[in-house]
C-alpha positions in Angstrom: 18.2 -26.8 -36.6 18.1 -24.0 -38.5 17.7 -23.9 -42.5 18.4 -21.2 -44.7 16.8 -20.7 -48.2 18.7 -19.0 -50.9 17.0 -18.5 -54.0 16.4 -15.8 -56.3 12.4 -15.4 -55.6 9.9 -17.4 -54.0 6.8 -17.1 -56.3 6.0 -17.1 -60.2 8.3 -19.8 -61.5 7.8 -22.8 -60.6 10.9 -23.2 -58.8 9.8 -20.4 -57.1 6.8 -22.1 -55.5 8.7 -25.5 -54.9 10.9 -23.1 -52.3 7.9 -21.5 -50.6 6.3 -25.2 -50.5 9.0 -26.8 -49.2 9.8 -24.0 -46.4 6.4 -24.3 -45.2 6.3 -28.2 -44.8 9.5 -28.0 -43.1 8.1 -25.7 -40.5 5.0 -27.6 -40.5 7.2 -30.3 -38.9 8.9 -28.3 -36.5 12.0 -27.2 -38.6 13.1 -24.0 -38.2 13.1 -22.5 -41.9 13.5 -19.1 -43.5 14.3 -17.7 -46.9 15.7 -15.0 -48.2 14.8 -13.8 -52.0 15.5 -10.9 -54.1 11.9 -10.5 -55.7 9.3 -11.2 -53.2 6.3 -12.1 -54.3 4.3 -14.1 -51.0 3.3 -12.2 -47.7 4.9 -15.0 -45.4 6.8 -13.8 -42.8 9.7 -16.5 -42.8 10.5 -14.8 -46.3 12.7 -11.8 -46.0 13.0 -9.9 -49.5 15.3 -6.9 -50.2 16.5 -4.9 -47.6 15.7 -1.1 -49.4 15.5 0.6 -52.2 19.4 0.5 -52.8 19.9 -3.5 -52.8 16.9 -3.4 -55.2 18.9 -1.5 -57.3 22.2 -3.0 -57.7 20.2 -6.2 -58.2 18.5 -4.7 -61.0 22.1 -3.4 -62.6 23.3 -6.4 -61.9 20.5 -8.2 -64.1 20.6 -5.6 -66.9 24.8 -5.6 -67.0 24.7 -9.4 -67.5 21.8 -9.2 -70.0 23.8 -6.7 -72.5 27.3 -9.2 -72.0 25.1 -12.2 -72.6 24.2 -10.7 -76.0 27.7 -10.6 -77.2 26.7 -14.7 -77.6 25.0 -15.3 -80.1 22.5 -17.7 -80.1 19.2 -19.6 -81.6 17.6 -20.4 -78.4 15.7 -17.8 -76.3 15.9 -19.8 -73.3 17.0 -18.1 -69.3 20.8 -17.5 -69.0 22.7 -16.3 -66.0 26.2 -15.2 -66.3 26.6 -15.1 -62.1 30.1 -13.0 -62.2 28.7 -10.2 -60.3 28.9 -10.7 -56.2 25.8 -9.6 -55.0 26.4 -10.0 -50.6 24.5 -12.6 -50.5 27.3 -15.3 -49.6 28.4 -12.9 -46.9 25.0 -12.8 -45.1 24.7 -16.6 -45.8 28.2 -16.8 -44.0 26.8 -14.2 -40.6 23.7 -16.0 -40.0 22.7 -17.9 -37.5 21.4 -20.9 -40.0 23.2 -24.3 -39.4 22.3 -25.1 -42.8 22.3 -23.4 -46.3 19.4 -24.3 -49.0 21.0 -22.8 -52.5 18.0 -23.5 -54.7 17.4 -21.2 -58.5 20.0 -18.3 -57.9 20.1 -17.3 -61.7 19.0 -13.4 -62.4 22.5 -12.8 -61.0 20.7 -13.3 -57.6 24.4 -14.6 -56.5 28.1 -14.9 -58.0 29.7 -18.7 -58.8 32.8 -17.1 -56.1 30.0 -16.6 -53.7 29.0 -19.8 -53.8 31.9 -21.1 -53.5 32.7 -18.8 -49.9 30.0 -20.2 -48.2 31.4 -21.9 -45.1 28.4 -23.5 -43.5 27.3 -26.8 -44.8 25.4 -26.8 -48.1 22.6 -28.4 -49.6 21.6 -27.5 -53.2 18.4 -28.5 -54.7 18.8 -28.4 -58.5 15.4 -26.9 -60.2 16.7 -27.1 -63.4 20.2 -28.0 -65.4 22.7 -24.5 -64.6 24.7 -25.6 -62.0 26.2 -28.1 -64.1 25.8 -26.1 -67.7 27.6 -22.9 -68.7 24.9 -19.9 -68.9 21.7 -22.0 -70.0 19.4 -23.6 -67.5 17.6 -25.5 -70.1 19.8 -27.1 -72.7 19.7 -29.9 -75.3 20.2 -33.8 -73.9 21.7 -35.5 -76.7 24.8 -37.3 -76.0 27.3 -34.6 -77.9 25.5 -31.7 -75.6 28.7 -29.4 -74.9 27.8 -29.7 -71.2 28.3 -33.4 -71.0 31.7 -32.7 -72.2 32.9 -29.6 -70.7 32.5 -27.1 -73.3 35.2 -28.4 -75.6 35.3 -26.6 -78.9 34.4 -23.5 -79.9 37.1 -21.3 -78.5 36.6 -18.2 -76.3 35.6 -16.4 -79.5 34.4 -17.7 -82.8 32.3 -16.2 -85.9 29.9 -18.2 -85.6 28.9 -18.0 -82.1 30.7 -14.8 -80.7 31.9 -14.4 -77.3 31.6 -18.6 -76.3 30.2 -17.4 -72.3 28.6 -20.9 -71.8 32.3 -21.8 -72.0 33.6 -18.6 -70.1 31.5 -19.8 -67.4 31.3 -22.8 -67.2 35.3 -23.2 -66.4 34.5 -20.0 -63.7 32.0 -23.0 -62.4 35.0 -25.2 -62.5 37.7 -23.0 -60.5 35.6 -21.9 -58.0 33.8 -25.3 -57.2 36.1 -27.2 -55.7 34.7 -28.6 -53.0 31.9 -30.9 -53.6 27.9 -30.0 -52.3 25.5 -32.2 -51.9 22.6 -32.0 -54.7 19.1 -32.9 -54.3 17.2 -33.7 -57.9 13.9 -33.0 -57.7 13.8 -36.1 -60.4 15.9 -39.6 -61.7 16.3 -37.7 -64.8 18.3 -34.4 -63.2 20.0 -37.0 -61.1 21.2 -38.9 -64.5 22.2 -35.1 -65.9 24.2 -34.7 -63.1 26.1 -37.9 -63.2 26.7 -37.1 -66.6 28.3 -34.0 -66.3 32.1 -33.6 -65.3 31.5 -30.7 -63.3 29.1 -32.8 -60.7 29.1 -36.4 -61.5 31.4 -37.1 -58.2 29.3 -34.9 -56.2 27.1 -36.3 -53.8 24.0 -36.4 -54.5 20.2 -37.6 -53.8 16.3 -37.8 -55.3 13.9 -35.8 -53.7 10.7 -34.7 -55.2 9.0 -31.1 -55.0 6.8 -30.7 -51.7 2.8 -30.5 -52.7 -0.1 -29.4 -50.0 -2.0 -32.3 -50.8 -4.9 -30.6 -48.3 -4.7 -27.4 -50.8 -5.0 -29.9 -53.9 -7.4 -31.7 -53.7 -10.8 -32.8 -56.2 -13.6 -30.2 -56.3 -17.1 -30.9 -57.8 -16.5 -31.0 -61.5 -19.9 -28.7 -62.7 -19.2 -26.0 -59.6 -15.7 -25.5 -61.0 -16.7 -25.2 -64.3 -19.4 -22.6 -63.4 -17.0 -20.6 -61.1 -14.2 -20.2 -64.8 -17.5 -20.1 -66.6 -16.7 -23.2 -69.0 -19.0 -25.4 -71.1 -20.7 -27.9 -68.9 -20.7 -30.7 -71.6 -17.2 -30.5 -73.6 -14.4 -32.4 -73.0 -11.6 -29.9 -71.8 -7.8 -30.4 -71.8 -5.8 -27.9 -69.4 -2.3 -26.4 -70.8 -0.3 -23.9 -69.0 2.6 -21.9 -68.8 3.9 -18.9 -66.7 6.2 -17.7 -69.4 3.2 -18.1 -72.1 2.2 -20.4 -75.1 5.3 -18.4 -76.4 7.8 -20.5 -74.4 9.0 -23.2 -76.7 9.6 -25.9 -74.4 6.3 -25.7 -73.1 5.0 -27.4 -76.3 1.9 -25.6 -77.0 3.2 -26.0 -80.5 2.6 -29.3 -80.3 -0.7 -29.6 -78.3 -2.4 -27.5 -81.4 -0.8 -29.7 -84.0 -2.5 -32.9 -82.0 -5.9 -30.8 -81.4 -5.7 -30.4 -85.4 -5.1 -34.1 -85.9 -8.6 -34.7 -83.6 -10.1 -32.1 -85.7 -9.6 -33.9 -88.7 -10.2 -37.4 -87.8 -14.1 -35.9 -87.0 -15.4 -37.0 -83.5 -15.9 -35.5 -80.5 -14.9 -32.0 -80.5 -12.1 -31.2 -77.4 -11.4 -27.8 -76.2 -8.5 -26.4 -74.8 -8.1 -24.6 -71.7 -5.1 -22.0 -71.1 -3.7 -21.0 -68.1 -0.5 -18.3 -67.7 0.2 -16.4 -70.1 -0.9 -16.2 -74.1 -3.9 -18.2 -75.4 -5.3 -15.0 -77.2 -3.4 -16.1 -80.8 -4.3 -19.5 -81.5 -5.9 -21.4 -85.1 -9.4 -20.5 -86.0 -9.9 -24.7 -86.0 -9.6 -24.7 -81.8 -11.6 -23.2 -79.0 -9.1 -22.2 -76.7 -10.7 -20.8 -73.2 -7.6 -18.2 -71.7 -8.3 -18.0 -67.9 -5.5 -15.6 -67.6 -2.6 -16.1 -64.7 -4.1 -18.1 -61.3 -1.8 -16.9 -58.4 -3.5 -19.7 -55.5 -3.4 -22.7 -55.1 -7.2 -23.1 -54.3 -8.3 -21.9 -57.9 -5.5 -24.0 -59.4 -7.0 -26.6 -57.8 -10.5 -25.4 -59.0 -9.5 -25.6 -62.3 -7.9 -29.0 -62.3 -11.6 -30.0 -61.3 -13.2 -28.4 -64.1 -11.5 -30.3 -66.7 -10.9 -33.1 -68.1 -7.1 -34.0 -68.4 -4.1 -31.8 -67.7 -1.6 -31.8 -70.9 2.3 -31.1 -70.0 3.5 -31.1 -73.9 7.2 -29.7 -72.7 10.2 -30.6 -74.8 12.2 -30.6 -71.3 10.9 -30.9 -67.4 12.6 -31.6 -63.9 9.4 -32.4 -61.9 6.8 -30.4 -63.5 4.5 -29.2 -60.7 1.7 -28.3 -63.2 1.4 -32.4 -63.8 2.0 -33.2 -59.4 -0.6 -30.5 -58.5 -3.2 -32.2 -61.1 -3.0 -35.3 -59.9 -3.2 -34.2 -56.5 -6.3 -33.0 -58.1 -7.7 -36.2 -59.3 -7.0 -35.0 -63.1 -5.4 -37.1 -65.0 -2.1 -36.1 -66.9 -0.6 -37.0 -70.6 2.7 -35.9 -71.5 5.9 -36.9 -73.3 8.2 -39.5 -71.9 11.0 -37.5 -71.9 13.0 -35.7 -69.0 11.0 -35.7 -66.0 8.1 -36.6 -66.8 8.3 -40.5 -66.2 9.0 -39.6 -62.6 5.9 -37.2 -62.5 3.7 -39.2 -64.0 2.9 -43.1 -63.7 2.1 -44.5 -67.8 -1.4 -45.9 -67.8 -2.2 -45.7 -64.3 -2.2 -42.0 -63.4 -2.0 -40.8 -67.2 -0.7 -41.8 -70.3 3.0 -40.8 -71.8 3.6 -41.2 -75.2 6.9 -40.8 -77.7 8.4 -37.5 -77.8 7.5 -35.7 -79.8 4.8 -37.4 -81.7 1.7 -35.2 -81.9 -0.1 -38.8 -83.6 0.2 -40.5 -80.4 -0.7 -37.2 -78.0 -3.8 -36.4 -80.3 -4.6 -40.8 -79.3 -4.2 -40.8 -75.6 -6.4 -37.1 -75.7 -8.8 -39.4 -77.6 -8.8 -42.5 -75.4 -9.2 -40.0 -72.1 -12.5 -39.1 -73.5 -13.8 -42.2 -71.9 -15.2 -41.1 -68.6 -14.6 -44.5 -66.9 -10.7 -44.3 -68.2 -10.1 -41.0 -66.4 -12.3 -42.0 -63.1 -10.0 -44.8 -63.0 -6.6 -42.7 -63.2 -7.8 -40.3 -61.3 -8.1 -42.1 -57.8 -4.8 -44.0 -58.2 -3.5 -40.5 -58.9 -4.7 -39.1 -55.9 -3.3 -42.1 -53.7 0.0 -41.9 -55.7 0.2 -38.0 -54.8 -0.4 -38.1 -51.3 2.3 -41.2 -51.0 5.1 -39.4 -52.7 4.5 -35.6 -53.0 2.8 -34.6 -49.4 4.1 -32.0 -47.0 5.2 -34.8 -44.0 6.7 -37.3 -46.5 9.1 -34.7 -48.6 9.8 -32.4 -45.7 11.1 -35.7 -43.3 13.4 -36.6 -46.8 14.8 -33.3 -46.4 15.1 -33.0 -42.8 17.4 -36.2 -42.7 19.5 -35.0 -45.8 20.2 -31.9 -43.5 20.9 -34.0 -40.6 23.2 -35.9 -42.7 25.2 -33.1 -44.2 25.7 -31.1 -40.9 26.8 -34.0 -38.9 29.3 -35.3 -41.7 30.8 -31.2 -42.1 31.3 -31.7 -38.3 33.5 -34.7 -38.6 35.5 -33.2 -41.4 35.9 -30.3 -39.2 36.9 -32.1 -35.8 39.5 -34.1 -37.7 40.9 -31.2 -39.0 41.0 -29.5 -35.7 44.7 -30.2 -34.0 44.6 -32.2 -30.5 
């Protein structure tokens, strides 16, 4: 069998990793498994990029076209939105290949068009990174109950003075023309799976729970003082790790609301914690906190260095699928503390491989920072965290999950197709 990856680049996001992971534990186990990107950022050979200087081109107008349309929305939020109205070729080279089975994974950056989706004629698995294939532009939006996704868009109008052109609307009914025919979804979390049940674009689509692939060989526990030497941190302080490709900037990160719970430590006196940055930012923070801003790590070995060196990992986001930051530290042996929102529950198990607390209560996350200062706590978490990694996040253990979802779609596409097929 032959499995082809669609996604829009296979390095910096985090989606972008969980493609490149999963590729290479399915062809760790035989599976033969290429993808094909717009923005390659690995050296692997099973990833094929761009082909020239012109298709990097019309990708870029493509990107910079829907970027000045999506401004005729106005909006709040400065979350990632994706129009997807402009066909890129994609589908077509999709349809030519020799793959029995087609990947979609994050196609926004108007790597693809909702029509070419919709033309692909081989069988289709999509793994959903985050919530635009059921939404209308966003990929992260709100998850009250009255969220206009849960209810197809309703209100509004194509145009209103409040909100100008209405495009989550616009394309979210494109969404709904085009897809037609159901595809079966993979949910990297219960949580997406619930958001897709919920939403009337998807909620009769097929669809299953399978977590994002970790190298549990690559993550693993280092010597605590060597790893802090090698970032040269303080041998003695207790550390907590936040991070963010996008930067402390991002909202939904929540390094907001790590600083408000590092200031509620400060002031209750004790033991002084300092924070550890990784991604972008860190350089801006209150005069009250030592922040430590390693920069961006690109490997996975000095990730996994630097989940060593501290303490805890802290995953503060407002809104996760399967946050890889909180997988890859418990890989690590590092315990994690988070919210118990979104995906976290399914990332992290509450008082035995960290500690979630209320969202968004900055009382209670400044508590479970406090009760992790207790070295026989975290020594504790860690090797349950460990076990639970290699059990449910490991090359072999996701990569055979996938490998009978493909099984499963191909052979069911075939029946459809030899019952259709006149005697």
């Amino acid at each position: 069998m032959k499995v082809l990856h669609l996604t829009a680049s296979d390095g910096g996001s985090g989606a972008g990793r969980a493609v490149l992971r999963l590729n290479r534990a399915l062809r760790g186990l035989g599976v033969d498994s290429v993808v094909r990107v717009m923005s390659k950022k690995s050296d692997e050979p099973s990833v094929s990029g761009p082909k020239g200087r012109g298709e990097e081109a019309r990708c870029l107008l493509r990107f910079l076209l829907a970027q000045r349309l999506l401004k005729l929305q106005r909006r709040k939020d400065s979350g990632i939105r994706s129009l997807a109205l402009f066909s890129s070729g994609i589908g077509r080279e999709a349809n030519r290949s020799d793959a029995d089975i087609i990947n979609l994974h994050w196609i926004g950056s108007e790597y693809m068009s909702i029509r070419e989706v919709a033309r692909i004629r081989k069988p289709i698995v999509w793994t959903f990174h985050d919530m635009w294939g059921f939404c209308g532009t966003e990929h992260i939006a709100g998850t009250e109950e009255d969220e206009r996704w849960r209810t197809g868009y309703v209100g509004f109008g194509l145009w209103s003075h409040k909100t100008g052109l209405d495009l989550d609307r616009l394309v979210w009914k494109v969404k709904r023309h085009y897809w037609r025919r159901p595809v079966r979804i993979v949910c990297p979390s219960y949580w997406m799976e619930k958001c897709v049940r919920s939403s009337p674009l998807t909620r009769d689509w097929p669809t299953s729970v399978i977590p994002n692939a970790l190298d549990t060989e690559r993550f693993r526990r280092h010597e605590k003082r060597f790893a802090r030497q090698v970032f040269g941190l303080p041998a003695e302080r207790p550390l907590v790790l936040f991070g963010a490709a996008s930067g402390v900037g991002d909202r939904n990160k929540g390094y907001d609301l790590l600083m408000a719970a590092l200031d509620k430590l400060r002031l209750d006196g004790g033991q002084r914690i300092e924070c550890v940055v990784v991604g972008g930012g860190g350089r801006t923070v209150p005069e009250y906190c030592s922040v430590h801003a390693v920069g961006r790590v690109y490997d996975d070995y000095t990730m996994a260095l630097l989940y060593s060196a501290v303490d805890v990992t802290i995953v503060p986001s407002r809104i996760e699928n399967l946050p890889q930051m909180a997988t890859e530290a418990q890989a690590c042996g590092c315990p994690v503390i988070g919210f118990r929102t979104a995906g976290l529950p399914d990332a992290v198990a509450d008082k035995i491989t960290g500690v979630l607390v209320d969202p968004f209560d900055t009382e209670q996350l400044a508590e479970a920072m406090r009760s992790m200062l207790r070295e026989e706590v975290r020594a504790k978490m860690g090797v349950m965290a460990i076990e639970r990694a290699a059990r449910l996040w490991s090359y072999s253990i996701v990569a055979e999950q996938y490998r009978h979802i493909y099984e499963e779609v191909v052979k069911k596409v075939a029946e459809r197709n030899c019952a259709m097929t006149p005697e």
